[in-house]
Structures are given as structure tokens and as C-alpha cells.
Backbone as ProteinMPNN parsed JSONL, in Angstrom:
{"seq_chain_A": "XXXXXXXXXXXXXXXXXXXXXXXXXXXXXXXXXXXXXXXXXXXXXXXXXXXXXXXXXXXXXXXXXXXXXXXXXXXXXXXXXXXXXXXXXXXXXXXX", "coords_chain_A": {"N_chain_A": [[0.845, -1.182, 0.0], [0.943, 2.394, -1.095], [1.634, 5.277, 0.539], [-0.804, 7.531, 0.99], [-1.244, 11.091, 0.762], [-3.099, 13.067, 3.097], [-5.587, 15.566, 2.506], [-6.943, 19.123, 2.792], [-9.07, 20.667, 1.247], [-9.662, 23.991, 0.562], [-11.312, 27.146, 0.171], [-11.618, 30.813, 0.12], [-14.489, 31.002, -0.623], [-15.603, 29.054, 0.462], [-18.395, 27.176, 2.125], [-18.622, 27.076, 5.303], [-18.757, 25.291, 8.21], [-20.386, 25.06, 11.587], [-20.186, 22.242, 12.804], [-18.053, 19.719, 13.674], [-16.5, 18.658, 10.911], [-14.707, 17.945, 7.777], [-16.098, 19.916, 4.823], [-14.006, 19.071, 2.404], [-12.132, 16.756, 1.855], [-9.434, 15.361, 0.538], [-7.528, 12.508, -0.886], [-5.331, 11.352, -2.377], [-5.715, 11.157, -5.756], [-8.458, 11.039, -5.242], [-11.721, 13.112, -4.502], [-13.59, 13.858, -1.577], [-16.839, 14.941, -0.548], [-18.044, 16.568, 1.83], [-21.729, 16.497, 2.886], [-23.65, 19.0, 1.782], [-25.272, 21.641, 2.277], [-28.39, 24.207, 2.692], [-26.539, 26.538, 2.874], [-24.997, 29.726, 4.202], [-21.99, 31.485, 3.411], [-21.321, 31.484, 5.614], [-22.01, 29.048, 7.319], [-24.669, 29.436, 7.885], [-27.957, 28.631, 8.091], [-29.451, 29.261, 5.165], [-33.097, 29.91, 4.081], [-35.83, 28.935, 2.118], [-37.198, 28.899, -0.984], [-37.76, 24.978, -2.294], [-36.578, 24.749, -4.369], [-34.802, 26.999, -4.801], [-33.585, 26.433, -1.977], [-32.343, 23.842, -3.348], [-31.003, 24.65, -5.236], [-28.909, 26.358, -4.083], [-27.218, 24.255, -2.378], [-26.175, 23.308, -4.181], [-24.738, 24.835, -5.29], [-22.929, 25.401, -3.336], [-21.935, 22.557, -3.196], [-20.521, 22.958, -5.541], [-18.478, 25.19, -5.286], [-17.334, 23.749, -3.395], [-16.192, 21.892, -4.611], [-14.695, 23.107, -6.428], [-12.753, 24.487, -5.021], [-10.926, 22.478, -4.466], [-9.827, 21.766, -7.015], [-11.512, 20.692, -8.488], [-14.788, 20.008, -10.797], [-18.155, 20.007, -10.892], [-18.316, 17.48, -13.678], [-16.619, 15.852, -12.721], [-17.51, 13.967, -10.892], [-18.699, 11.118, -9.182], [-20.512, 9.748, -7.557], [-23.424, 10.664, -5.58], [-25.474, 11.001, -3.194], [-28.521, 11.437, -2.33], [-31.092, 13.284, -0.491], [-34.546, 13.795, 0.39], [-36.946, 14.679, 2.142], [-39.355, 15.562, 1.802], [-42.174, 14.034, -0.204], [-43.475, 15.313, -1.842], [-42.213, 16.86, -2.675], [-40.398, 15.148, -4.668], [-40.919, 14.813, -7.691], [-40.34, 17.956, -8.481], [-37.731, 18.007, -7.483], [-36.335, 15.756, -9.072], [-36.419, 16.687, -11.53], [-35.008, 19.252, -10.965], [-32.26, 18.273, -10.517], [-31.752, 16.729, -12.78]], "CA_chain_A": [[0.0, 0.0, 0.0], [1.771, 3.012, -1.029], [1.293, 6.386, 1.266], [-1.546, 8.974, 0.525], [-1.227, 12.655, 1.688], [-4.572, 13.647, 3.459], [-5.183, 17.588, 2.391], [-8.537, 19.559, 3.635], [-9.27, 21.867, 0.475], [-10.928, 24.783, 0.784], [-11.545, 28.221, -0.352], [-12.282, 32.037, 0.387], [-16.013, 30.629, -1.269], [-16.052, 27.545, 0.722], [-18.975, 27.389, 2.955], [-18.377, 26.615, 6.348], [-19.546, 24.958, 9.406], [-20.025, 25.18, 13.09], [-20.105, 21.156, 12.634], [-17.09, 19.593, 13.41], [-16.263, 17.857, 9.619], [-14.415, 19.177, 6.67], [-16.264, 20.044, 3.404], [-13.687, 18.307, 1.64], [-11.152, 15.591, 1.959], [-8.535, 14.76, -0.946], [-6.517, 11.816, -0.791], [-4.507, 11.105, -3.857], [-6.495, 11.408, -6.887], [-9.998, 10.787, -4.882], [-12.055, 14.352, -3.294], [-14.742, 14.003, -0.982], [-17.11, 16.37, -0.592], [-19.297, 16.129, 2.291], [-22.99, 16.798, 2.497], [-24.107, 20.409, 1.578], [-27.176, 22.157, 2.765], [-28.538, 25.332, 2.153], [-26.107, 27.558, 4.479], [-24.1, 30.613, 3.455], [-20.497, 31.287, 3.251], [-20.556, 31.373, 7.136], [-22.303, 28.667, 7.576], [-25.802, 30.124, 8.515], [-29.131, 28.023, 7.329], [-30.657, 29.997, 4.354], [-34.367, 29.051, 4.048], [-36.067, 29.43, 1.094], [-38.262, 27.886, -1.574], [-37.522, 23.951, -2.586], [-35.886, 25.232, -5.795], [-33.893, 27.755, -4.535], [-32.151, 25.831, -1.72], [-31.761, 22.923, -4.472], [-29.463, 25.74, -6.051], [-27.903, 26.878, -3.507], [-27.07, 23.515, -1.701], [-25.87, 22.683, -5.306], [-23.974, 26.231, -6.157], [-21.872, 25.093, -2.225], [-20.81, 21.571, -3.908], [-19.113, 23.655, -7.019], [-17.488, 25.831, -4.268], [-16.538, 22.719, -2.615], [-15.108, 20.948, -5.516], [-13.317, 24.109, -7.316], [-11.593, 24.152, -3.919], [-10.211, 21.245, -4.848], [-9.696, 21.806, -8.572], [-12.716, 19.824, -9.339], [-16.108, 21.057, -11.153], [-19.401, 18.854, -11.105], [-17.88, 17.026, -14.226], [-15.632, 14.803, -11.947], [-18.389, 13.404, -9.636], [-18.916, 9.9, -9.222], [-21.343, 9.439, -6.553], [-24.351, 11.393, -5.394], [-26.009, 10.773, -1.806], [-29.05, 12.982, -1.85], [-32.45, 13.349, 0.662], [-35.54, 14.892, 0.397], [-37.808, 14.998, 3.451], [-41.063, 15.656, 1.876], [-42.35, 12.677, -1.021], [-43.994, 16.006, -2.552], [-41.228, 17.035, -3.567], [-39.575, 14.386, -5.02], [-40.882, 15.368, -8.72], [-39.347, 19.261, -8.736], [-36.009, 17.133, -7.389], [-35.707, 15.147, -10.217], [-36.32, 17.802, -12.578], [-34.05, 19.789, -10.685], [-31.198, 16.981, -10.827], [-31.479, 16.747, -14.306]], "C_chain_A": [[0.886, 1.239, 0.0], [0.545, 4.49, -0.07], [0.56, 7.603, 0.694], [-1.399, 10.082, 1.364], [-2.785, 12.918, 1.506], [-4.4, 15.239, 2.934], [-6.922, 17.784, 3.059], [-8.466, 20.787, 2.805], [-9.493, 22.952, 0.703], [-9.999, 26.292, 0.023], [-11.99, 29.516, 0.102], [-14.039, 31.355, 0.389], [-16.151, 29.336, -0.443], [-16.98, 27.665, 1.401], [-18.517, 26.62, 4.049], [-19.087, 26.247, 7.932], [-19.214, 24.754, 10.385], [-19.95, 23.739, 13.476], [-18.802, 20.794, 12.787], [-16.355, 18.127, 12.041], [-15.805, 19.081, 8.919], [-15.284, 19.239, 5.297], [-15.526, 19.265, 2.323], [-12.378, 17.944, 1.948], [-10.784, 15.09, 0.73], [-7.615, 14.037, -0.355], [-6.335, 10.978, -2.222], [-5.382, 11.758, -4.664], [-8.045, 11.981, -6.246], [-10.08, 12.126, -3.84], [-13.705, 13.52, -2.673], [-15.494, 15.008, -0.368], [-18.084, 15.751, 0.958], [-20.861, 16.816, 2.061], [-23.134, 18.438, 2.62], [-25.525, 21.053, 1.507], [-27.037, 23.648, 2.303], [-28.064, 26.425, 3.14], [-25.272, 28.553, 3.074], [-22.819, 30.573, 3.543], [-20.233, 31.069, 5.05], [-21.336, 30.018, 8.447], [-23.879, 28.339, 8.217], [-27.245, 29.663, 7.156], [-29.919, 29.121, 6.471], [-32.024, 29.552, 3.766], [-34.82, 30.091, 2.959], [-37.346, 28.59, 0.657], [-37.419, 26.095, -1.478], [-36.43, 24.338, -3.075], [-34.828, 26.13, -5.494], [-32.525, 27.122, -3.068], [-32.105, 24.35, -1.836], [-30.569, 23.846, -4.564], [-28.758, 26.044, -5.467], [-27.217, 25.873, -2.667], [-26.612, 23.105, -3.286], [-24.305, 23.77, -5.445], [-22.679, 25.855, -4.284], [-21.404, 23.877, -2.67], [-20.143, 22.21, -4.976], [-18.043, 24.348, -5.935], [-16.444, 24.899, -3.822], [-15.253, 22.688, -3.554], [-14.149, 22.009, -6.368], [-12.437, 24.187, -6.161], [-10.504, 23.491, -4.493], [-9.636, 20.663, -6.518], [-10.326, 21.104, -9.492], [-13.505, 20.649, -9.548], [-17.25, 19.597, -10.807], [-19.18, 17.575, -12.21], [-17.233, 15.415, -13.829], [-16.836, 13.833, -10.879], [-18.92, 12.373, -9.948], [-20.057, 8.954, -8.837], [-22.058, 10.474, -6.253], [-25.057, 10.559, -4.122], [-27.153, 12.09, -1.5], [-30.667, 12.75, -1.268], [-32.966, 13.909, 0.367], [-36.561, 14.557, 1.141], [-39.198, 14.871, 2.96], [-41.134, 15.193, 0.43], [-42.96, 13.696, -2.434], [-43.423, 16.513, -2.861], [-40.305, 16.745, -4.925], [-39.5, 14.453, -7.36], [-40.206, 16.568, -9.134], [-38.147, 18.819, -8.39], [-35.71, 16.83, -8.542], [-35.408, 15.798, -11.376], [-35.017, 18.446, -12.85], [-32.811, 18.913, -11.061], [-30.926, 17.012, -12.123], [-30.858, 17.788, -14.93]], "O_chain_A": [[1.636, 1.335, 0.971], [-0.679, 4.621, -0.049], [1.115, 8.504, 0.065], [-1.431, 9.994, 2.591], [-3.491, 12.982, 0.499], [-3.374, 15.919, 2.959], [-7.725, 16.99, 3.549], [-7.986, 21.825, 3.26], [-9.615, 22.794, 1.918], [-8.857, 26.485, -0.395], [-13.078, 29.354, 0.655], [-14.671, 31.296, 1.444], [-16.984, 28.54, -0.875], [-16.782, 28.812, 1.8], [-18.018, 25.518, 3.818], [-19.829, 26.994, 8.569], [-18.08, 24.334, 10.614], [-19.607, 23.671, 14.656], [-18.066, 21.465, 12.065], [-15.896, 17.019, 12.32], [-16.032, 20.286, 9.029], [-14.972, 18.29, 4.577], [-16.176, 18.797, 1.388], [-11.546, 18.785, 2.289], [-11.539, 14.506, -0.047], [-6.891, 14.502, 0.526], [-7.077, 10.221, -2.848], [-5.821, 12.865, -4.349], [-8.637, 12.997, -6.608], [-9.317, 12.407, -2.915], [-14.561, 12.863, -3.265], [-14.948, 15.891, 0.293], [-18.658, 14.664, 1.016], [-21.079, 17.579, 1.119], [-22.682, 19.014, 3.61], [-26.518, 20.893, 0.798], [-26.074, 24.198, 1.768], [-28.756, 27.049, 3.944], [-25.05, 28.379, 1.876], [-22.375, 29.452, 3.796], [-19.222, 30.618, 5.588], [-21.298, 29.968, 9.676], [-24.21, 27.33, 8.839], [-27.461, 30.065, 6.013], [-30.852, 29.77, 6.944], [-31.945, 28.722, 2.86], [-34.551, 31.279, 2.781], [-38.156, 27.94, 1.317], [-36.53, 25.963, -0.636], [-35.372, 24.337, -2.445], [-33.789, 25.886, -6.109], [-31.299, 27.237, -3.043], [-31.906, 23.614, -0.87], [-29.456, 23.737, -4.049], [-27.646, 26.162, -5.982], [-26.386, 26.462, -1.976], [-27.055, 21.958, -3.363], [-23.145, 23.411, -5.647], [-21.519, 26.246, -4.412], [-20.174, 23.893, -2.612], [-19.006, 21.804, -5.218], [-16.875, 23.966, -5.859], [-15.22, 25.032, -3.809], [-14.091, 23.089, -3.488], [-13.058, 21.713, -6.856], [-11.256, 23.919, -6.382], [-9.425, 23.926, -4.895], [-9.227, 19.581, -6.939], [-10.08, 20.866, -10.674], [-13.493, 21.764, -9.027], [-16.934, 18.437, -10.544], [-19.757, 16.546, -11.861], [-17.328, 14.319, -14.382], [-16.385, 12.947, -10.153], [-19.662, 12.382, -10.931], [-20.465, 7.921, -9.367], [-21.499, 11.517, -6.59], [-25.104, 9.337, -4.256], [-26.999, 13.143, -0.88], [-31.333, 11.885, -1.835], [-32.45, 14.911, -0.128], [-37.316, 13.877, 0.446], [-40.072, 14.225, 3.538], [-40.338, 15.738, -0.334], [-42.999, 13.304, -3.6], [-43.932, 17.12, -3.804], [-39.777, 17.468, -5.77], [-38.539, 14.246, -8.101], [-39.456, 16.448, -10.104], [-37.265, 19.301, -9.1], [-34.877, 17.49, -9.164], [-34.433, 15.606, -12.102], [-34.262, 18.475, -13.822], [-32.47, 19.05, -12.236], [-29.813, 17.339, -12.533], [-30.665, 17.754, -16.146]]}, "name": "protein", "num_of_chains": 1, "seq": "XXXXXXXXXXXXXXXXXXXXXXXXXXXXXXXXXXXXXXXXXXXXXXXXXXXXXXXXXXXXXXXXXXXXXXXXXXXXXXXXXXXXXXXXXXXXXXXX"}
């Protein structure tokens, strides 16, 4: 097993949290982003419509991953929730 260097990306733009986890974890090649909600740059829950914090819980993974010299392009995996079943149509949309 040869030796990976852990790093902990980030960015002026990164959003950040009073949580103790990092936004993103690079080891070797592979970033991990963790989960992204609808907060602002300082970490602070912005409530909104559905649609809007879709976008903005979307527009904090690009942050993430340009951190890290990734775009949406690179992404392998997707892990994503939605609370209310009446939703789940404007999601998919959205997603798409």
C-alpha cells in the first residue's frame, strides 16, 4: 500500500460549518465532498423555496469541488435526501 497525503481543500467561497467535519477531503487522486445544505459562506441556514435551496445547496458543492480543482464534471457518486415525497418530482427535474 503506497502512502496517501490527506489535504482539507478549501476556499475564500467555501462554505463553512459550526459542525465539526471538513467540506472536503482529498486523498490522492480521490475528493470528498461532504454533504451540503442550504447555508451561506458562514455557515448560517438559508431558508427558502424547494428550488432555490436545491441551487444553492448545489452552487456550495461547485465551491466545494473548485476548492479542490474539481467542477461537477468529476463526480462519481451522489447521496441525496428529500424529506417531503412532494417534492420528489421538482427534485428530479431539478437533478437533471
Amino acid at each position: 500500500m503506497t502512502d496517501s497525503i490527506v489535504s482539507y481543500p478549501s476556499a475564500p467561497a467555501t462554505p463553512t460549518s459550526h459542525l465539526p467535519f471538513s467540506p472536503c477531503v482529498a486523498v490522492g487522486d480521490l475528493v470528498f465532498v461532504s454533504g451540503q445544505a442550504s447555508v451561506d459562506q458562514s455557515g448560517a441556514i438559508v431558508n427558502d423555496s424547494f428550488k432555490g435551496e436545491f441551487r444553492r445547496s448545489i452552487e456550495n458543492v461547485r465551491a466545494v469541488l473548485r476548492s479542490a480543482g474539481c467542477d461537477l464534471s468529476h463526480v462519481v457518486q451522489t447521496r441525496n435526501y428529500v424529506d417531503n415525497p412532494d417534492d420528489l418530482p421538482l427534485y428530479n427535474q431539478l437533478y437533471r
